[in-house]
C-alpha positions as CSV (number, residue, x, y, z in Angstrom):
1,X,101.2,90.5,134.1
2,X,99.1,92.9,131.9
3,X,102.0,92.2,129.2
4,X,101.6,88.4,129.2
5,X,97.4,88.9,129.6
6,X,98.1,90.5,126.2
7,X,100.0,88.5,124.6
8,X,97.4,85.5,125.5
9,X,94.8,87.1,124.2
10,X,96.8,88.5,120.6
11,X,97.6,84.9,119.9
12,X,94.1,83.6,121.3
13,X,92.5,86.5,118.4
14,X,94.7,85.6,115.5
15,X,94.3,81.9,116.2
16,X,90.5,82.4,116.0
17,X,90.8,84.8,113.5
18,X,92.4,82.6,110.9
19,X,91.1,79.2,111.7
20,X,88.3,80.0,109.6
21,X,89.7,78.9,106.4
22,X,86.8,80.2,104.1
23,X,83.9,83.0,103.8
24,X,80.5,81.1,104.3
25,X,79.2,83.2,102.1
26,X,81.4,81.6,99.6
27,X,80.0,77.6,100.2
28,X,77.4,75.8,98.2
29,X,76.6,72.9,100.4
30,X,75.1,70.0,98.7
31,X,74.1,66.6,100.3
32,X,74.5,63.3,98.3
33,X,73.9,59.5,99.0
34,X,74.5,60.1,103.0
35,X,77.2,62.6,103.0
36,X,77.3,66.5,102.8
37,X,79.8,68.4,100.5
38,X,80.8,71.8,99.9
39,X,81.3,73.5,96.7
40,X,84.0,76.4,98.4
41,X,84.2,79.5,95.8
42,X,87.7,80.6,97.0
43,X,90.8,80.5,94.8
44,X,93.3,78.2,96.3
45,X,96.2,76.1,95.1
46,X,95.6,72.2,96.1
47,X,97.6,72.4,99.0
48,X,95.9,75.3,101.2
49,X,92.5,74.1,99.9
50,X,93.0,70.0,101.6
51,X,94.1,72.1,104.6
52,X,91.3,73.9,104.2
53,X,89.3,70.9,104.0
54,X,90.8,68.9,106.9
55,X,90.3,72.1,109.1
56,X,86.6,71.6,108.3
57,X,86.2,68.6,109.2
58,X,86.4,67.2,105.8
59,X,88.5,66.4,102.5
60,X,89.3,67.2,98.9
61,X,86.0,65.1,97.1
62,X,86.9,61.6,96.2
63,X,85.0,60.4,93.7
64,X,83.9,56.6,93.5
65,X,81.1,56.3,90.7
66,X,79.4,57.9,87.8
67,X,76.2,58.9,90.3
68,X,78.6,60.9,92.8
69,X,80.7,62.3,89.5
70,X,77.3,63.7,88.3
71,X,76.2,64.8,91.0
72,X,79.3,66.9,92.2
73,X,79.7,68.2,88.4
74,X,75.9,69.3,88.9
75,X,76.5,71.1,92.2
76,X,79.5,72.9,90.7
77,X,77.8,73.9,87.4
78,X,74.2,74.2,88.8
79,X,73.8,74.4,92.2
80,X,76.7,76.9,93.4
81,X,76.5,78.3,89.7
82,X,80.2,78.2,89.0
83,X,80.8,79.9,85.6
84,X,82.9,77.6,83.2
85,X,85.4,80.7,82.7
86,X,85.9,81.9,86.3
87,X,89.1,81.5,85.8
88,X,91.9,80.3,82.8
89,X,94.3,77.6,83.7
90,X,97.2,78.3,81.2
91,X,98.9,74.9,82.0
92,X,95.5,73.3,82.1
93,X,95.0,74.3,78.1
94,X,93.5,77.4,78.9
95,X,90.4,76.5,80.8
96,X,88.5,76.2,84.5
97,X,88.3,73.8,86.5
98,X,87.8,72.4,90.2
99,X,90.2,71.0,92.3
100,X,89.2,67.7,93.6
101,X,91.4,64.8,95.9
102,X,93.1,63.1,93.5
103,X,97.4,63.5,93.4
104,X,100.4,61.3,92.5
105,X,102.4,63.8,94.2
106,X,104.5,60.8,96.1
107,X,105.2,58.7,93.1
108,X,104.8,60.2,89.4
109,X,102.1,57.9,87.7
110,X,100.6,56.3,91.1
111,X,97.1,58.6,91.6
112,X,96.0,58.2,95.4
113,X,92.8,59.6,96.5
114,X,94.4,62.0,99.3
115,X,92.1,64.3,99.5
116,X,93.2,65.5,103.3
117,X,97.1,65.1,102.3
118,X,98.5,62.8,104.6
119,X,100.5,60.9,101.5
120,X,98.3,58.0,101.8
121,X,95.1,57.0,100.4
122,X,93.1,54.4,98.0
123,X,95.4,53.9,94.7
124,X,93.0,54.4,91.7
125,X,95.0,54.1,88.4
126,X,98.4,54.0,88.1
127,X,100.4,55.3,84.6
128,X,99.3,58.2,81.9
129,X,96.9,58.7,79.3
130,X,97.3,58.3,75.6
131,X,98.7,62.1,75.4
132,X,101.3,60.9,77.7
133,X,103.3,57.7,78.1
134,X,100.2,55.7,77.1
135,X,100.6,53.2,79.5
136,X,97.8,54.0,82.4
137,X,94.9,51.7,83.6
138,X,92.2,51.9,86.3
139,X,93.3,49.9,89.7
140,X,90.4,47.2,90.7
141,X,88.3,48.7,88.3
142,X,88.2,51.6,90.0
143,X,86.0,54.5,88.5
144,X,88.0,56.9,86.7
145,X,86.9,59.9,84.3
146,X,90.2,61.5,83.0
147,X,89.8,63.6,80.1
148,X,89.0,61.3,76.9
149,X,86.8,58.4,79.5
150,X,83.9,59.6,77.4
151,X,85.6,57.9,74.3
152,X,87.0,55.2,75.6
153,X,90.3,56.2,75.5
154,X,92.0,58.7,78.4
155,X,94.1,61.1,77.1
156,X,95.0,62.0,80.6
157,X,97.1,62.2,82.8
158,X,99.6,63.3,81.2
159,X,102.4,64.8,83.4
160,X,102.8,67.4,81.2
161,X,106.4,69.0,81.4
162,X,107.2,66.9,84.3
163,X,104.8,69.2,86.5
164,X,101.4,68.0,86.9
165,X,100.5,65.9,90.1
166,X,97.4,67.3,91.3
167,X,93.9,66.2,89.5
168,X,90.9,68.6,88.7
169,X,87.3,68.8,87.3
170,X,87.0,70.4,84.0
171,X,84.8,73.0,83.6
172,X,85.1,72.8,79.7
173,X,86.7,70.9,76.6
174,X,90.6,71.4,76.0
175,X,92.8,72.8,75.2
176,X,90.3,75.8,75.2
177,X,87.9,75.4,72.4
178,X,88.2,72.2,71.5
179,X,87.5,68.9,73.0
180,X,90.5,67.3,71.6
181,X,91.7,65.7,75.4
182,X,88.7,66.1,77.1
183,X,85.4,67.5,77.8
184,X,83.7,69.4,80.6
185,X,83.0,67.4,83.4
186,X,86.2,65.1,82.7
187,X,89.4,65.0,84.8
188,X,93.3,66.1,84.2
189,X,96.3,66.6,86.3
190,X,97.4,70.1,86.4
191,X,99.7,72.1,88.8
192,X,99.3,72.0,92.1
193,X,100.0,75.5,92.7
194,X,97.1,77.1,90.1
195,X,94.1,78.8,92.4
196,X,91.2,77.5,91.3
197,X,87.7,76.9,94.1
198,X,87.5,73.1,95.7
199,X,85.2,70.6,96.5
200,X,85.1,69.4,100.1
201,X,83.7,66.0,101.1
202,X,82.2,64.9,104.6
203,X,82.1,61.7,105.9
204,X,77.9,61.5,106.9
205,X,75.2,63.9,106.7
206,X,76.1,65.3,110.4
207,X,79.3,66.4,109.7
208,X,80.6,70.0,109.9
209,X,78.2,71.9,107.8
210,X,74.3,72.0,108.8
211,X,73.2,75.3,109.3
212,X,69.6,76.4,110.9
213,X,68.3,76.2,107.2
214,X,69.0,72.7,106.9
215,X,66.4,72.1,110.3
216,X,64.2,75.0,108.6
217,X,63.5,73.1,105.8
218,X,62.8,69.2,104.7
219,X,62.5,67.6,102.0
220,X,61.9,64.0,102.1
221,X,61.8,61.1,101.2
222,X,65.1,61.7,99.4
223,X,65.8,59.5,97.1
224,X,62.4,59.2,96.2
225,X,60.1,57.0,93.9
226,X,58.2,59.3,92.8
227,X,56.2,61.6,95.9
228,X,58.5,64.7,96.9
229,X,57.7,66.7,100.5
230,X,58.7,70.2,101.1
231,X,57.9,71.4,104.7
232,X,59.0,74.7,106.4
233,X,58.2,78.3,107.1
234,X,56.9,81.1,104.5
235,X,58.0,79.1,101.8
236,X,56.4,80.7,98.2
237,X,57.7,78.6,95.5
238,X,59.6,75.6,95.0
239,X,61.4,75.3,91.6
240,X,63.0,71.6,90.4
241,X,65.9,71.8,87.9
242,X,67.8,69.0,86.3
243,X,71.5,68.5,85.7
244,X,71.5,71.1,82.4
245,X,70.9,73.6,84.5
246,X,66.7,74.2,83.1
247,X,63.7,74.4,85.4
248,X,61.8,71.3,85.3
249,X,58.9,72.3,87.6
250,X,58.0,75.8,88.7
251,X,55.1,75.3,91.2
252,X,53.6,76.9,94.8
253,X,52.6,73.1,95.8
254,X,54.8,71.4,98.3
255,X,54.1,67.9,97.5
256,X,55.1,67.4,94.2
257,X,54.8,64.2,91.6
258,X,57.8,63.3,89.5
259,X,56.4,60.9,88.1
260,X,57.0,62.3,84.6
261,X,60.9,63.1,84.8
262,X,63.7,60.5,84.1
263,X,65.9,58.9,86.9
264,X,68.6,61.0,87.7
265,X,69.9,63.9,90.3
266,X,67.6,67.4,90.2
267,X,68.1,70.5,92.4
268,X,65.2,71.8,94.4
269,X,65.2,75.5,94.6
270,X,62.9,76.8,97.5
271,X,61.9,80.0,97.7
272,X,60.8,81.5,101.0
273,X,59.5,85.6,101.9
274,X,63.8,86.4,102.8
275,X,66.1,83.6,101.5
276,X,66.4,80.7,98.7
277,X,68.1,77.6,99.4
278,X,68.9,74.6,97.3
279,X,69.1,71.3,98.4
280,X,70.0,67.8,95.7
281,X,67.6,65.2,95.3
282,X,67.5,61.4,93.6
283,X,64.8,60.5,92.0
284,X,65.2,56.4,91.7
């Protein structure tokens, strides 16, 4: 009896143990038009990190428009202060980037956003790029931003060598020091099995990840107009940055007028006596 007790309680342990797919430590969470999202800083290949994703309650980040695109390149870049060489992708032209739910894994040329890997999902272009067979297209006029969108002409996907089903965000232009298929920010299929960190979406704003600091502090109304609030405990300073990454507005006032800054997605930094959290706001 003592035996089988055991056993119970070795499998209850290492079930526990490892059903925590990733280090909090290692999450940026960022909330954006009513859904949270988590920038995880944990190498993984595609595969572990939608399995990751579904175990939190989430998915691989689909993305749908140019405000969610700049708002997740921000919260990579900005807000979880990912470094654009953390890591070389040798079959990506030498540079970083961030996984994100896009794969044609099923059917070469067919791109489904799949973000939690169950083989099925919405079908956003279909074909390659110019560098490749130079026959893709957006579905439905579906957003896309493969590398070479910012021209007018994709250069990807690709399927270079047969091998790459599994799309990414690019954390620079390549191959590595140019910009000659894309630039930082765009899109291309790599291999499913390079480790690089993810992007997990959530389906609302009460899904999976709010922590005690997200009750400790508000900010509101979010998007605003103009007139920012800031309310919670022993907070010092507030600082505002914008999508480049430079402080806007450096200020000890917790109702703050943006009256002067341009439409767009910022990052409020607040700064309290033992911690500093960031939160994403829209100014409309």
């Amino acid at each position: 009896m003592k035996k089988l007790f055991l056993l119970v309680f070795l499998g209850f342990f290492i079930q526990n143990a490892y059903s925590q797919c990733a280090d909090t430590t290692n999450i940026y969470k960022f909330t954006f038009n009513g859904k949270n999202y988590e920038v995880v800083k944990e190498l993984k290949s595609w595969t572990v990190a939608a399995a990751c994703a579904v175990e939190r309650g989430g998915y691989l980040v689909q993305i749908g428009n140019l405000a969610e695109q700049n708002a997740v390149y921000s919260a990579i870049t900005v807000g979880a202060g990912v470094s654009s060489t953390y890591v070389s992708i040798g079959n990506g032209g030498g540079i970083a980037y961030v996984w994100m739910g896009a794969t044609d894994q099923n059917t070469e040329g067919t791109w489904l956003w799949d973000g939690n890997n169950d083989n099925s999902g919405a079908n956003f272009w279909n074909g390659q790029g110019a560098n490749g067979m130079n026959n893709g297209a957006a579905v439905a006029g579906s957003y896309i931003n493969w590398g070479g969108s910012s021209n007018g002409n994709p250069m990807e996907p690709d399927n270079y060598n047969g091998a790459q089903s599994h799309g990414a965000i690019a954390l620079a232009g390549w191959p590595a020091g140019s910009t000659m298929l894309g630039i930082a920010s765009e899109w291309n299929d790599i291999i499913g099995s390079s480790q690089l960190y993810y992007v997990i979406e959530y389906d609302s704003t009460t899904t999976s990840i709010n922590t005690p600091e997200d009750v400790e502090y508000k900010i509101y109304p979010n998007p605003t107009n103009r007139i920012l609030n800031i309310e919670g405990a022993d907070i010092e300073r507030v600082e505002i940055i914008d999508q480049s990454g430079r402080s806007i507005t450096y200020t000890d006032s917790f109702v703050i007028d943006l009256v002067d800054y341009a439409k767009g997605t910022y990052f409020v930094k607040i700064i309290s006596t033992d911690k500093i959290i960031t939160k994403i706001i829209i100014l409309k």
